[in-house]
C-alpha positions in Angstrom: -43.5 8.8 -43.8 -46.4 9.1 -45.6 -48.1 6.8 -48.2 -50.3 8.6 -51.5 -51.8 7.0 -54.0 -50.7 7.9 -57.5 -51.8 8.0 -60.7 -50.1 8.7 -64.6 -50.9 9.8 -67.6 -52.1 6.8 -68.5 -54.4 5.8 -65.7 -52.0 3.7 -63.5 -52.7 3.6 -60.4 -50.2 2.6 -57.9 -49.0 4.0 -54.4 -45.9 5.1 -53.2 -44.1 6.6 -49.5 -42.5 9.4 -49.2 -41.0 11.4 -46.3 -43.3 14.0 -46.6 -45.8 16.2 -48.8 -42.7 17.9 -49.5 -40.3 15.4 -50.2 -43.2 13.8 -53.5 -43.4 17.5 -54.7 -39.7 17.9 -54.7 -39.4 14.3 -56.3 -42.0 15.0 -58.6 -40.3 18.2 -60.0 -37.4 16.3 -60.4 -39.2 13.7 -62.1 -37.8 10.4 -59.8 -41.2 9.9 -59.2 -42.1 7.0 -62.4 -45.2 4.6 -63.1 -44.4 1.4 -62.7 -46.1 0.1 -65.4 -45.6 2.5 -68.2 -42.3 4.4 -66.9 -44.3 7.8 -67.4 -42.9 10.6 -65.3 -46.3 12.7 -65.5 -47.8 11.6 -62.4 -50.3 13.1 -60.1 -51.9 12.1 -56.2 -54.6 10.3 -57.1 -58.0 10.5 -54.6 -57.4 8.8 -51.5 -59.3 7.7 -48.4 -58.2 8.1 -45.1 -56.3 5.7 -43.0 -59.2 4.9 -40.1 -57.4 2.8 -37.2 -59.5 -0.2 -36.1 -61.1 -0.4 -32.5 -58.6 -2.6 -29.9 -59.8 -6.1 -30.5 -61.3 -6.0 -34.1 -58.8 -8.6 -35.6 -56.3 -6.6 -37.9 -54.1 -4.3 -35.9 -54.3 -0.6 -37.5 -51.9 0.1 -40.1 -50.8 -3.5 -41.0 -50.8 -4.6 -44.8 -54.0 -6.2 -46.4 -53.1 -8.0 -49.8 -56.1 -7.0 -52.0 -57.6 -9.5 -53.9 -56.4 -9.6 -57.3 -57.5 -10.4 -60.8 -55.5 -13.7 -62.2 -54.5 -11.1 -64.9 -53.2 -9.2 -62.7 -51.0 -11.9 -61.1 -49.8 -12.4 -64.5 -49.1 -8.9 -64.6 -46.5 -8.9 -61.3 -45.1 -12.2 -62.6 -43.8 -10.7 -65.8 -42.5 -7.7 -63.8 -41.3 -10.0 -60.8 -39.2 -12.0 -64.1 -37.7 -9.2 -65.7 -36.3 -8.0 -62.4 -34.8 -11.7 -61.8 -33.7 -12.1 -65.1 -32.1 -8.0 -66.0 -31.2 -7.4 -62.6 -28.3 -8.3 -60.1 -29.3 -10.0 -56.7 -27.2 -8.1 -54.2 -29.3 -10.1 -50.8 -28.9 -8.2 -47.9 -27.0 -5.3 -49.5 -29.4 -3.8 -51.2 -29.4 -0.7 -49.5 -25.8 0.0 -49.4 -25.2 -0.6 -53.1 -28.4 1.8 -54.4 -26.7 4.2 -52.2 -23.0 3.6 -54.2 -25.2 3.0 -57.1 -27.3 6.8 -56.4 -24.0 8.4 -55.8 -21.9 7.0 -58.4 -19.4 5.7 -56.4 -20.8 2.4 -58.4 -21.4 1.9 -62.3 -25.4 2.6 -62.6 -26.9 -1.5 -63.0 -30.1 -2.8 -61.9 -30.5 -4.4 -58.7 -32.7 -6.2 -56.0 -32.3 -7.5 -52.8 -33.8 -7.5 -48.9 -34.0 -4.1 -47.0 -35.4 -3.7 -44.0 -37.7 -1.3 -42.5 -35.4 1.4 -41.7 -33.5 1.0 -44.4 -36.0 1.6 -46.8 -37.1 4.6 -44.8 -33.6 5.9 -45.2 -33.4 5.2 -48.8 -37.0 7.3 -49.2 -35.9 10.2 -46.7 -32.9 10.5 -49.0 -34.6 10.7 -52.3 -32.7 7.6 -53.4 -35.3 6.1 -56.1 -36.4 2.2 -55.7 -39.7 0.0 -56.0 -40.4 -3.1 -54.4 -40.7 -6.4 -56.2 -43.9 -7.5 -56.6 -45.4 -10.4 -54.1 -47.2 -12.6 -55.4 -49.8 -14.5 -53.2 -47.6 -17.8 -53.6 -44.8 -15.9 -52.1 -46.9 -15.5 -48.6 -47.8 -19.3 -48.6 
């Protein structure tokens, strides 16, 4: 898996995983790859740093998520989002995986949905080009 950080039309940045280099070009092309905050499908890799693992000791283990500090517009930003998910979408729980799957294969009628995945589940989702985006957290969600 590999993480790039992306950029539309527009200017929106905003990062997304992917099996490989590959697997965004082929997704790209096809255009499943879409801005979150605009829907644009003209998206490009943005300019990244490199991932530098910490030294043993150093207090965050390498690799593990740091929420950035953000703006309280921002907040209200992922709120809005986070509340037209909730209110246009069908909670499926711990299913989520298994009906984008019926949902990406149309053995399902097409709805919105959002639920709990695990790890390797949303690897498996991503390996099999099955588009989805995480609900925004918002810092009172990790109180």
């Amino acid at each position: 898996m590999i993480k790039f950080s992306l950029i539309c039309r527009e200017g929106h940045e905003f990062e997304a995983w992917f099996k490989s280099g590959a697997a965004y070009e082929t997704q790209t092309a096809r255009a499943q790859v879409v801005c979150p905050c605009c829907g644009s499908h003209d998206v490009d890799k943005a300019v990244m740093a490199p991932a530098v693992a910490k030294r043993a000791g150093s207090g965050r283990k390498a690799g593990s998520p740091k929420m950035p500090a953000l703006t309280p517009e921002q907040v209200q930003l992922l709120r809005k989002v986070r509340d037209e998910v909730h209110a246009k979408a069908e909670y499926v729980g711990g299913k989520f995986a298994e009906e984008a799957r019926k949902i990406h294969f149309n053995e399902t009628a097409p709805r919105g949905i959002y639920g709990e995945a695990s790890a390797d589940e949303v690897k498996e989702l991503a390996e099999d080009g099955i588009p989805f985006l995480p609900v925004p957290r918002l810092p009172e969600d990790l109180n």
